[in-house]
C-alpha positions as CSV (number, residue, x, y, z in Angstrom):
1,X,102.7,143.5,107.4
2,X,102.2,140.5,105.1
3,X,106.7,140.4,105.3
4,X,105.9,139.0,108.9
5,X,102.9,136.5,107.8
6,X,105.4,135.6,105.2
7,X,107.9,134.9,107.7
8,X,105.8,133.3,110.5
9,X,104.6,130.9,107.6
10,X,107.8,129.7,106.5
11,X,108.9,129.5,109.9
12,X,105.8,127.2,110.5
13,X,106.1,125.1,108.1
14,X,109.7,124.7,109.2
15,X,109.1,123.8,112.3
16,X,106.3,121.4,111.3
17,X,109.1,119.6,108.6
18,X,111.7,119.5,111.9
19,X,108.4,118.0,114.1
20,X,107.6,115.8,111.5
21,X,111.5,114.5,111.2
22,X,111.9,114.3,114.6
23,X,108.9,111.9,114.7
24,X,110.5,109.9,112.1
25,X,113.1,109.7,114.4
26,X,111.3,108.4,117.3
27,X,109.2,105.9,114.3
28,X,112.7,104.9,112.5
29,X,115.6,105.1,114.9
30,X,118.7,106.1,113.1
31,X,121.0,103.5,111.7
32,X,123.6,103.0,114.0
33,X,125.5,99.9,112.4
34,X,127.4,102.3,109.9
35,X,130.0,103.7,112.6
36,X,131.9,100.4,113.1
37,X,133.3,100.1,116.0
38,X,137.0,99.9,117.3
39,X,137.0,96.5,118.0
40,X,135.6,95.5,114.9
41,X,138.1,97.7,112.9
42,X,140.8,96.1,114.6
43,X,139.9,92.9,113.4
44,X,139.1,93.6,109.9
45,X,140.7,90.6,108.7
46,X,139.8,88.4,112.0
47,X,138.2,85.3,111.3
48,X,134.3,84.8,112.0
49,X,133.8,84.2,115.7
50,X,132.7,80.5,116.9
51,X,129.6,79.4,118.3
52,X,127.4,81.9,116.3
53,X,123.4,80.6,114.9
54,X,124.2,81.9,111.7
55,X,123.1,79.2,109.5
56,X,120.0,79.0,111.6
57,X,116.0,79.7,111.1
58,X,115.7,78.7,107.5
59,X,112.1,78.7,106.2
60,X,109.7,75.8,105.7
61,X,108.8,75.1,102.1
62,X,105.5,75.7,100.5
63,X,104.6,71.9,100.9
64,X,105.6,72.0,104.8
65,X,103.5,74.8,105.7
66,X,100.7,73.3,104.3
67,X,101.2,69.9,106.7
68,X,101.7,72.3,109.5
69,X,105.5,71.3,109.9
70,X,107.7,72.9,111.9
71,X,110.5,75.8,110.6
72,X,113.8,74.3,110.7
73,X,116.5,76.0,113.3
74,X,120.0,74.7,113.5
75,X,122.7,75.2,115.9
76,X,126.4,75.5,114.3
77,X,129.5,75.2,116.2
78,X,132.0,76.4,113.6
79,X,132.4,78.5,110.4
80,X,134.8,78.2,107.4
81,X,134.7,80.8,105.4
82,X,136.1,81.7,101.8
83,X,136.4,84.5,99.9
84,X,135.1,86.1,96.5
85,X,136.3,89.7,95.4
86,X,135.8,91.8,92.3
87,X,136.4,95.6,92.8
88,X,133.9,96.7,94.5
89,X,132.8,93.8,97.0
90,X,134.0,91.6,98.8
91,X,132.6,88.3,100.3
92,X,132.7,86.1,103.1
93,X,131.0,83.0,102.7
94,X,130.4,80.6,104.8
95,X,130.8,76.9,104.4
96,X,127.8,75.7,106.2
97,X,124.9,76.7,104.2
98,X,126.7,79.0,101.8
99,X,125.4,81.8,103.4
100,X,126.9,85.3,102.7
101,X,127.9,86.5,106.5
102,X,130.1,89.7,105.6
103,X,130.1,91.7,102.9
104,X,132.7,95.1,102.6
105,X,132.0,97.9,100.2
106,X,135.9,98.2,98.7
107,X,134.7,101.8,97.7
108,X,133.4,103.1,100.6
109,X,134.8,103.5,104.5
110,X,134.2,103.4,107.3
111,X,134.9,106.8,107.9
112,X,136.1,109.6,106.0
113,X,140.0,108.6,104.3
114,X,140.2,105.7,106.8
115,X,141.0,103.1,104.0
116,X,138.7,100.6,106.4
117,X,136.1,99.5,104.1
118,X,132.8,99.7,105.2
119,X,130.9,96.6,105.4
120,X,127.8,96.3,105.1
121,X,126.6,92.8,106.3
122,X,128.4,91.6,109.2
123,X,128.4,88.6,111.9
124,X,129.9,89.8,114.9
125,X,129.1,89.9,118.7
126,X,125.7,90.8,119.5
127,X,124.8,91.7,116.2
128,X,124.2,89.6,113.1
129,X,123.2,91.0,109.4
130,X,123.7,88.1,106.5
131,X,122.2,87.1,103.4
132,X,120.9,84.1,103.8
133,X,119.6,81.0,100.8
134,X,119.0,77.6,100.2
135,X,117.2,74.4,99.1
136,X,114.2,73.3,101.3
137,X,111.2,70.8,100.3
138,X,113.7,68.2,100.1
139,X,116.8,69.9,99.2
140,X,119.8,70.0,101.8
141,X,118.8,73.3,103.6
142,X,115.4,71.0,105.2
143,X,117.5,68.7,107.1
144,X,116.5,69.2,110.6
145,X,120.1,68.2,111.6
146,X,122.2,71.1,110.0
147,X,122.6,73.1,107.0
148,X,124.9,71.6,104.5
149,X,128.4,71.5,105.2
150,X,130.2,72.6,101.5
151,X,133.4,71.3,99.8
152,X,135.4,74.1,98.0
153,X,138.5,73.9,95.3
154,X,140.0,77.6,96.5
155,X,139.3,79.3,99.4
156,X,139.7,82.7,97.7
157,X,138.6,83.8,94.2
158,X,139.8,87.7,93.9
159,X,139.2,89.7,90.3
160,X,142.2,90.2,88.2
161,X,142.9,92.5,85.7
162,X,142.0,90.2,82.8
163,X,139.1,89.3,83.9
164,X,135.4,90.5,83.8
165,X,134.1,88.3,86.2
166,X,134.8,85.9,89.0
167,X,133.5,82.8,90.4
168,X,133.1,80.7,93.2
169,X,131.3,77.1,93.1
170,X,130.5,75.1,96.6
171,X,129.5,71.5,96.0
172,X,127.8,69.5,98.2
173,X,126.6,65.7,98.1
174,X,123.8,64.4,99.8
175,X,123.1,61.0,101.6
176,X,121.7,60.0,98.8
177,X,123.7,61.2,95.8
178,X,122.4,64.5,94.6
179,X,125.0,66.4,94.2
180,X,124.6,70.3,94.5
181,X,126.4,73.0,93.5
182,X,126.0,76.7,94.7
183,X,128.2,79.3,92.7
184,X,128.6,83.1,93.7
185,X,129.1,84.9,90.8
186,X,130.8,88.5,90.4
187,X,131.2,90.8,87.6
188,X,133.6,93.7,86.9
189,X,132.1,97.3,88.6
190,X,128.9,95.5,89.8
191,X,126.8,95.3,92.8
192,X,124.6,92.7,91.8
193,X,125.8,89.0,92.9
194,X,124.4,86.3,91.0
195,X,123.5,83.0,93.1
196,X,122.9,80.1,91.2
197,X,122.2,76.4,92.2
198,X,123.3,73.3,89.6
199,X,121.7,70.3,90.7
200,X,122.8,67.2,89.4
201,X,119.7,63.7,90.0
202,X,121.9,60.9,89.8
203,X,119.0,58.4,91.0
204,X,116.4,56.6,89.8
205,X,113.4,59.4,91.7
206,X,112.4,62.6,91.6
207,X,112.8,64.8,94.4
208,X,110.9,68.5,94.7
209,X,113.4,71.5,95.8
210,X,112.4,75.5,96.6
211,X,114.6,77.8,96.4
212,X,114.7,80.4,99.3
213,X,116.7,83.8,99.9
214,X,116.5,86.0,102.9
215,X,118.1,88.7,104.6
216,X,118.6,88.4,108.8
217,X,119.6,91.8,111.1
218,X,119.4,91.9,114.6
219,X,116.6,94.4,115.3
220,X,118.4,96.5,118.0
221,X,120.9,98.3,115.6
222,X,124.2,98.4,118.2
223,X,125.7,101.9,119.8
224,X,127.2,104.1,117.4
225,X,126.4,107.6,116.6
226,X,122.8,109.4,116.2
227,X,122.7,112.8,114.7
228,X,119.9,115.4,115.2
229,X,117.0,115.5,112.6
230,X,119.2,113.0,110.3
231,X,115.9,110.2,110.2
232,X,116.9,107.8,108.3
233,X,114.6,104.3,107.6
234,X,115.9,101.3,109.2
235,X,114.2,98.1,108.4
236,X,112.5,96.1,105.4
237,X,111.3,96.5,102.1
238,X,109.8,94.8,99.5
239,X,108.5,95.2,95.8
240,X,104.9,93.2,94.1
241,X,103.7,93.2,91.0
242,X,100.5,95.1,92.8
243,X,103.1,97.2,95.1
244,X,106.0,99.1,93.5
245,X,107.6,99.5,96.8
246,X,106.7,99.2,99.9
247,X,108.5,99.6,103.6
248,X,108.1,96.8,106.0
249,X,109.2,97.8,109.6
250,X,110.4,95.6,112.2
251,X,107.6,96.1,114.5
252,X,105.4,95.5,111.2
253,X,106.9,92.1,110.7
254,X,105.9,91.4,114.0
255,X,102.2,92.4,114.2
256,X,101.5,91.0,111.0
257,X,104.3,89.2,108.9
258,X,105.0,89.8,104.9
259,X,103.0,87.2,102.7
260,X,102.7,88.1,99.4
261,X,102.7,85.9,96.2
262,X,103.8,87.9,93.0
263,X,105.3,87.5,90.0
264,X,108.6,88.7,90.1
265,X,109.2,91.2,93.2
266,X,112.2,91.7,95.5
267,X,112.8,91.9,99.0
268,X,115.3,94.1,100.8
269,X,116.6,95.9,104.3
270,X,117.5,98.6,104.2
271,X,119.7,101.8,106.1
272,X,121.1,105.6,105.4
273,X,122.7,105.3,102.1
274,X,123.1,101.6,101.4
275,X,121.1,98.1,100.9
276,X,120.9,94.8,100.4
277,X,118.6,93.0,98.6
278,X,117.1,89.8,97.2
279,X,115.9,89.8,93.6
280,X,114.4,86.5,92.4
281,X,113.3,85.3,88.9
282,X,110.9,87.9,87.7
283,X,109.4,85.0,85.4
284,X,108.4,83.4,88.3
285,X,105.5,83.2,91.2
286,X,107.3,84.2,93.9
287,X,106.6,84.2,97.9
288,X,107.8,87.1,99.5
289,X,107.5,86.6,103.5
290,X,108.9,87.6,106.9
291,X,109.5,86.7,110.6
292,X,110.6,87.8,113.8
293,X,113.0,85.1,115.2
294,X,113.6,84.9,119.3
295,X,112.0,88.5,119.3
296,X,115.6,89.7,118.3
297,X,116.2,89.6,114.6
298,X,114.4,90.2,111.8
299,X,113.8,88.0,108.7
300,X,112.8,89.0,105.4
301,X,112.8,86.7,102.2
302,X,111.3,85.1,99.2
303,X,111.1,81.4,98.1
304,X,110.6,80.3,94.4
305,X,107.9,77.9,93.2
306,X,108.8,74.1,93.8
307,X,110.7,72.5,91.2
308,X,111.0,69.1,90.5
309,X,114.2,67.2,90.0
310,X,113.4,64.7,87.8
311,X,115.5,61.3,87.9
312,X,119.1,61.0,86.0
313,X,119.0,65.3,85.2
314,X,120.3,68.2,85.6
315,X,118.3,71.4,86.2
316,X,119.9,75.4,87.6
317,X,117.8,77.7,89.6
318,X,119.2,81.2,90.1
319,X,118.8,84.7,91.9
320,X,120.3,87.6,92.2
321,X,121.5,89.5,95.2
322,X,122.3,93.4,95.8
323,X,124.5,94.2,98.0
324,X,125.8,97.6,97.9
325,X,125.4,101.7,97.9
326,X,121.7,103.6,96.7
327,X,122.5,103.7,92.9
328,X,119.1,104.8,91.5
329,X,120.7,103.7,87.8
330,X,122.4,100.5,88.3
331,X,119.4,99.1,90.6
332,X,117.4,99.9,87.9
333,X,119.4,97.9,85.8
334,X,119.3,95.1,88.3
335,X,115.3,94.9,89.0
336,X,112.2,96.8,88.7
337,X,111.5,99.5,91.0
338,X,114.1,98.8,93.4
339,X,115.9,101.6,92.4
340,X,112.5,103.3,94.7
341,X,114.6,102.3,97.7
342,X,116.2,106.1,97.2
343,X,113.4,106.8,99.2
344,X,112.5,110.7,98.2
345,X,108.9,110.6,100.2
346,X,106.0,111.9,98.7
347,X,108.2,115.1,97.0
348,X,109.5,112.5,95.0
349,X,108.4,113.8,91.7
350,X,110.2,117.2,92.8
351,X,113.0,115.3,94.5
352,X,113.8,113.1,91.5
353,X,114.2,115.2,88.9
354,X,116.6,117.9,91.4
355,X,119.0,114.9,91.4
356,X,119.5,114.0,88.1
357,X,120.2,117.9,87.4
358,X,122.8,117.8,90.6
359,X,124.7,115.3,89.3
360,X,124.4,117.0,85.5
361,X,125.8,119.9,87.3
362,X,128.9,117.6,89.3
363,X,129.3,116.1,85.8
364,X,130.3,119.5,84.6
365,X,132.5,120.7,87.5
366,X,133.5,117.8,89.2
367,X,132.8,119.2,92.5
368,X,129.2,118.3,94.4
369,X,129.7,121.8,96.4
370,X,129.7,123.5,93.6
371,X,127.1,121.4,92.2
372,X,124.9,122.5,95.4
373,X,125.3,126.0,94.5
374,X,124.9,126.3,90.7
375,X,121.3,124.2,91.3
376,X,121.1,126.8,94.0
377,X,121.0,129.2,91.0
378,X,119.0,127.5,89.3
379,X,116.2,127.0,91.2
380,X,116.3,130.7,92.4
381,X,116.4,131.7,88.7
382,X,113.2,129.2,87.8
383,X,111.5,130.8,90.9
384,X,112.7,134.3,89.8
385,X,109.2,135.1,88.4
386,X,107.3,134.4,91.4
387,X,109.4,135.3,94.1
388,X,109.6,138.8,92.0
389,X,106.2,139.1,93.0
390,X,106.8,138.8,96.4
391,X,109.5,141.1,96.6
392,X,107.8,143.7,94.6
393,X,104.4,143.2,96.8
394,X,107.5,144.0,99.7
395,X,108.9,146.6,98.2
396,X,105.2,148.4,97.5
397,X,104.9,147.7,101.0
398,X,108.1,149.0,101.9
399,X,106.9,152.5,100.2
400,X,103.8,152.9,102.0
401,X,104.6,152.5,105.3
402,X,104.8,156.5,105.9
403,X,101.4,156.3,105.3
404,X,99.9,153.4,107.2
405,X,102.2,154.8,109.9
406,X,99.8,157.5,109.3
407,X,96.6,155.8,109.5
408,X,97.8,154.7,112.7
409,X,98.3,157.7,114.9
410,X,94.9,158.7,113.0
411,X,93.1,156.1,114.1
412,X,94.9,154.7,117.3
413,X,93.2,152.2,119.2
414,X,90.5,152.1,117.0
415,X,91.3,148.6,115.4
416,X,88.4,148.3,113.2
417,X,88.9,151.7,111.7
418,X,92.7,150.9,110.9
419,X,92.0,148.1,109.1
420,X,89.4,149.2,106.8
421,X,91.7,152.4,105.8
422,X,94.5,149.9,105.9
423,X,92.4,147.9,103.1
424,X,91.3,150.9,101.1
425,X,94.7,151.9,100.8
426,X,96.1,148.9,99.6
427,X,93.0,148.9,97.1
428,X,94.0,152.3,95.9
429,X,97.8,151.5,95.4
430,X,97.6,148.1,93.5
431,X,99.3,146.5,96.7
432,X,98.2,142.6,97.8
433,X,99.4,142.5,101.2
434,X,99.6,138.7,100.5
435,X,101.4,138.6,97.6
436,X,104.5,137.1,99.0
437,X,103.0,134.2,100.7
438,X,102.4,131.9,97.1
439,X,106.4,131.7,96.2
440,X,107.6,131.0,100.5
441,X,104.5,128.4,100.0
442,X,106.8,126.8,96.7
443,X,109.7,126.6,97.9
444,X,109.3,124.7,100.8
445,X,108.3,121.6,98.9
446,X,111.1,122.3,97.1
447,X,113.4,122.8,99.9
448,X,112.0,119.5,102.0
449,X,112.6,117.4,98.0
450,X,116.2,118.9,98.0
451,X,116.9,118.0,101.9
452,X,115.5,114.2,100.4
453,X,117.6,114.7,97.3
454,X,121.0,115.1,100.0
455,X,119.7,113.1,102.4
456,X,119.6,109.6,100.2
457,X,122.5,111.0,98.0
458,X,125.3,108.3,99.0
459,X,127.4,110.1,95.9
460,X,127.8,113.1,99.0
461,X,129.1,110.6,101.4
462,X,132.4,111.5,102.1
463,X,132.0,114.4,99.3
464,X,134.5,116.9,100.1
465,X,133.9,120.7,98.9
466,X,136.7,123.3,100.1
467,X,138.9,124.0,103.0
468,X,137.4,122.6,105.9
469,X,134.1,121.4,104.5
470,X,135.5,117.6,103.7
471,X,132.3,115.5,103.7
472,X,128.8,117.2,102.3
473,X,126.9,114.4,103.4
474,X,127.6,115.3,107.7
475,X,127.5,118.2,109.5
476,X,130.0,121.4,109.6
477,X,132.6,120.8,112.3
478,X,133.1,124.1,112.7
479,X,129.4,125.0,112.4
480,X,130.7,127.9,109.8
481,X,128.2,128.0,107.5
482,X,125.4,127.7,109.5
483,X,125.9,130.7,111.3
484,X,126.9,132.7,107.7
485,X,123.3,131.0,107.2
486,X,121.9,132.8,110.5
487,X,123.5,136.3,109.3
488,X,121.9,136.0,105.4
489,X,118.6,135.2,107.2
490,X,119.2,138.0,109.6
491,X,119.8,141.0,107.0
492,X,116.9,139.1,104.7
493,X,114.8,140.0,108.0
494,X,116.3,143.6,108.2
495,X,115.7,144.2,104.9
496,X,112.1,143.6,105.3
497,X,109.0,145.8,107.1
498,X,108.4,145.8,110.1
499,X,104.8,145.9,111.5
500,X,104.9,143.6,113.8
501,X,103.4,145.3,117.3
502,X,102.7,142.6,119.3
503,X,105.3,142.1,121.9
504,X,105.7,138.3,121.6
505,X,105.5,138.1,118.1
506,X,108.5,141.3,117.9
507,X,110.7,138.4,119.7
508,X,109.6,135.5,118.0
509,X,111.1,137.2,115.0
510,X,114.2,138.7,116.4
511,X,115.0,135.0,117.6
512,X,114.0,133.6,114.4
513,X,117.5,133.6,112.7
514,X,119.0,132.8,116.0
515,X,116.5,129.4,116.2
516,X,116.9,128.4,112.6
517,X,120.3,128.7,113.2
518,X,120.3,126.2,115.6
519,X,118.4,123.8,113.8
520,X,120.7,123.7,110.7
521,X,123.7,122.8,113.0
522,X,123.1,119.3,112.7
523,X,122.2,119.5,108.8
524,X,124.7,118.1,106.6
525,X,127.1,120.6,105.0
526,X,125.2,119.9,101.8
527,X,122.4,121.1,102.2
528,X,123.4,124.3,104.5
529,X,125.6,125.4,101.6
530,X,122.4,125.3,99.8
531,X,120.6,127.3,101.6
532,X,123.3,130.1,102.4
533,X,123.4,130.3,98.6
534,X,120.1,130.5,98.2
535,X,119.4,133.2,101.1
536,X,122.5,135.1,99.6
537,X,120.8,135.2,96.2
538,X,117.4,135.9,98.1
539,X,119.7,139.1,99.3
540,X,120.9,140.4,96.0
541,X,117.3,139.4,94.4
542,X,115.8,141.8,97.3
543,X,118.3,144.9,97.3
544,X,118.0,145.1,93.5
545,X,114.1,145.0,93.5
546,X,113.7,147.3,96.7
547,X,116.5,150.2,95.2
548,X,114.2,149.9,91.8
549,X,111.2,150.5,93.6
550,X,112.6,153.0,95.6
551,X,113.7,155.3,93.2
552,X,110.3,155.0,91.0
553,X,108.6,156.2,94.4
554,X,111.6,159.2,94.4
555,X,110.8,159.8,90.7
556,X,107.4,160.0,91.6
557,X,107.0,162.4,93.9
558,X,109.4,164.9,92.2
C-alpha cells in the first residue's frame, strides 16, 4: 500500500510545482523579446528608425526634487549612431545623449545556427529597451530643450587582434564652455562596459553635476513565442547594501516606485537567460529609483551623489554597465551579488552547488547531455542510501502481499478489523509501510533545484547533445524522450504493489505515466534527459533490490 501513497505524493507535489509555475506564469509573463522577429532580422544592419523618444524621460537631480521641479522629457527627431565592438558585444550608440540603444550578443543568436546575433537591447517599432545615462543638476542631460547632441572622431571603433581593449570618447561643449567627454569602454572577452564622464571647468564658477544611469523597456514584451510551464522573470532588479537582491516588477514600480539610498548597489532588468545592468561606484551613496513613463515603459536607475566642478578643473565620474548572458562567475567579478540574478528560488542552496558540479562534469566530457546524465548518477548514487530504504520497505511489501491478500478475504468488509491485522503484521515482520515516502519527499527539492539549475543555465542554450536533440535548453521536437520518460515511469509503476481498491484512485494511477508525460512535453530536453536517466537508474536500483529480496523470501521458506 504505502507504493501508492508514495506515488500519489510525488504526484502531488508535482502537480503543486506545475500549479505553482503556471502561476508564475500568469505573475511573470514569459519573455517574449528573445524570438526576434522577421522584420527585425532583415534589417540587422538597418539604421535606427526616425522620430523615436529615445533620449527622453531623464531623471531630475537630487537638488530638483527637492524644489519640486519637474522631470525633464525631450522629444528627438533624429539619431546618429556609432559603433563600439570587442568580441563579444557590440554597440550602437547614439549621438544625442550617448545613450546605448542596441546592443548584440556576438556569441549568442537569435536562433539555433542562425549566425543572427541576438540582441539584447533594441529600439525598434513599438518596442524600446536602452541603457540610458547622463549629467543632470546642471550638467547637459538637465536642459529642458534636448539631450546633448555629441561630436565624435570615428564612427566605428571594432577590437582588433592586438588589442585588449577598445574605446570610444563623445565630446560635447556646452553654452558656456564646459566641455564633456563621455567614453564607452570595452575589454577583450568582457561583458562589463565601463562609462566614464571627463569633465573639463574652463570658467571662472563652479557648477554641481549627478551622474545618472538607467535602463528603459517597454512593459508589453512584443509577440513572439510562449512555451508551457517555461516561467521565466521579466522585469526589474536591484541590489542594497541592506538587500542582496531583490526583484522589482513592473506593476511594483507602479504601485510604489524604487527609492532606496545605499552604498554601492546595482540596478538591473532582467529576462530568460540574459541581463543588463547598471553598477555604480560601490564607494559611493547611491540612489537607486524607478518610474513608469506614459503607463508604457518601465524605468529603473541610479544616480550618484552631486559632485561639484570646481572652477579651471578637471574631475572623471564613472560606472559600469552589464550587458550580456547570466554568468554567475564573471558578474561576480563585476559587482556584488549580482551574480544572484541566476535566480535559483528558495532551493538555491541545493540549486547552486548542482551547477557548479554540472559544469565540473561538461568540463570533463565536453558534452552538457552527458553532463545531465553523469550528475544523474550522481545524485542517484548520493540518494542510494535512502532510496534503498524505500525500495526494501517495497520489496518487504512486495513479499507479503500473499498474506494481507489473506487478511482480506478473512476479514472482508470489516475495515476496522483489516487494518488492525494489517498493522500487527507489519509489526511482526519489521515492515514500515511508510518507509518509502522520506527519499520521494528528498528528491523533489532536488528535482525542482535541478529544473532551476537548467532553467537559468544560459551555457544550455543552444546546447546540442546527440542526433536529434540539438538544443538542451528547449523542448524535444520530436517529443522522444518524453515518452521513453512515460514508459520508465510506467514499468517503475508495474514493478511496484498494487493495493489500490478504490476505483478512482486504480485510474488515477494507470493515467499517471500517461499525465506526467504530457507535462514534460514542454520541458526542455535537459531536464527530461535527466529524468529518463534518473527513472532508468530508479529501474535497475528496483529490479536488483526486489530479485535480492525475493530470493531471501525463497531461501526462507525452503
Amino acid at each position: 500500500m504505502q507504493s501508492q501513497r508514495n506515488l500519489f505524493l510525488l504526484a502531488l507535489l508535482f502537480v503543486s510545482f506545475l500549479l505553482y509555475q503556471a502561476w508564475l506564469t500568469e505573475q511573470n509573463p514569459q519573455v517574449k523579446v528573445s524570438v526576434q522577429t522577421t522584420e527585425q532580422t532583415n534589417n540587422i544592419n538597418s539604421s535606427v528608425p526616425e522620430s523615436q523618444n529615445l533620449s527622453a524621460d531623464v531623471p531630475i537631480s537630487t537638488v530638483q526634487e527637492q524644489t519640486g521641479s519637474d522631470i525633464t522629457s525631450t522629444q528627438d527627431v533624429t539619431e546618429k549612431t556609432v559603433i563600439l565592438e570587442n568580441d563579444k558585444l557590440r554597440l550602437t550608440i547614439s549621438l544625442r545623449g550617448g545613450d546605448v540603444i542596441r546592443a548584440e550578443l556576438l556569441e549568442h543568436d537569435v536562433d539555433f545556427k542562425s549566425n543572427i546575433p541576438f540582441r539584447l537591447l533594441d529600439s525598434r517599432d513599438n518596442f524600446t529597451y536602452i541603457a540610458q545615462s547622463g549629467l543632470i543638476a546642471q550638467g547637459p542631460d538637465a536642459n529642458k530643450k534636448g539631450r546633448p547632441v555629441y561630436l565624435v572622431k570615428n564612427e566605428e571603433m571594432i577590437l582588433d587582434k592586438e588589442q585588449d581593449s577598445v574605446s570610444i570618447g563623445l565630446r560635447f561643449i556646452d553654452d558656456k564652455g564646459h566641455v564633456f567627454t563621455k567614453t564607452f569602454t570595452l575589454k577583450r572577452g568582457e561583458y562589463a562596459i565601463n562609462v566614464s564622464y571627463k569633465i573639463e571647468n574652463k570658467t571662472d564658477n563652479a557648477f554641481d553635476v549627478q551622474f545618472y544611469g538607467q535602463l528603459k523597456e517597454t512593459i508589453e514584451a512584443p509577440e513572439g513565442s510562449s512555451k508551457m510551464m517555461m516561467s521565466a522573470y521579466r522585469g526589474g532588479a536591484y541590489s542594497t547594501s541592506d538587500t542582496r537582491y531583490g526583484k522589482y516588477k513592473f506593476s511594483a514600480m507602479e504601485d510604489a516606485p524604487l527609492k532606496e539610498t545605499t552604498k554601492g548597489g546595482w540596478v538591473a532588468m532582467l529576462q530568460h537567460y540574459f541581463v543588463a545592468a547598471w553598477i555604480p561606484s560601490s564607494s559611493e551613496s547611491n540612489v537607486l529609483y524607478s518610474s513608469i513613463i506614459r503607463g508604457t515603459e518601465a524605468a529603473i536607475g541610479f544616480k550618484s551623489p552631486i559632485q561639484s566642478i570646481e572652477a579651471h578643473s578637471v574631475k572623471t565620474i564613472s560606472a559600469n554597465l552589464w550587458v550580456g548572458p547570466k554568468l554567475q562567475e564573471e558578474m561576480a567579478a563585476v559587482a556584488d551579488h549580482l551574480d544572484l540574478t541566476v535566480d535559483y528560488g528558495w532551493l538555491w542552496f541545493i540549486a547552486q552547488p548542482l551547477f557548479k558540479l554540472l559544469i565540473f562534469f561538461q568540463g570533463l566530457v565536453g558534452n552538457w547531455g552527458l553532463a545531465i546524465i553523469m550528475i544523474t548518477f550522481t545524485v542517484k548514487g548520493a540518494l542510494y542510501p535512502l532510496t534503498k530504504a524505500q525500495y526494501t520497505s517495497m520489496a518487504k511489501m512486495r513479499l507479503l502481499q500473499p498474506k494481507i491478500k489473506e487478511l482480506r478475504e478473512r476479514f472482508k468488509g470489516d475495515r476496522q478489523k483489516i487494518s488492525k491485522s494489517m498493522m500487527e503484521l507489519y509489526k511482526k515482520e519489521k515492515v514500515n509501510p511508510l518507509g518509502g515516502c522520506f527519499p520521494i519527499v528528498l528528491q523533489m527539492p532536488i528535482f525542482i533545484a535541478l529544473y532551476w539549475s537548467l532553467m537559468e543555465a544560459v551555457q544550455l542554450r543552444h546546447a546540442p547533445f546527440i542526433l536529434w536533440i540539438q538544443d538542451l535548453s528547449v523542448q524535444d521536437p520530436y517529443y522522444i524522450m518524453p515518452i521513453l520518460m512515460g514508459v520508465s515511469m510506467f514499468f517503475i509503476q508495474k514493478m511496484s504493489p498494487t493495493q489500490v481498491e478504490d476505483p478512482m484512485q486504480q485510474k488515477i494511477m494507470k493515467f499517471m505515466p500517461v499525465i506526467f508525460t504530457f507535462f514534460f512535453l514542454w520541458f526542455p530536453a535537459g531536464l527530461v534527459l535527466y529524468w529518463l536517466m534518473s527513472n532508468i537508474v530508479t529501474l535497475i536500483q528496483q529490479t536488483i533490490i526486489f530479485r535480492q529480496f525475493e530470493k531471501q523470501g525463497l531461501h526462507n521458506k525452503k
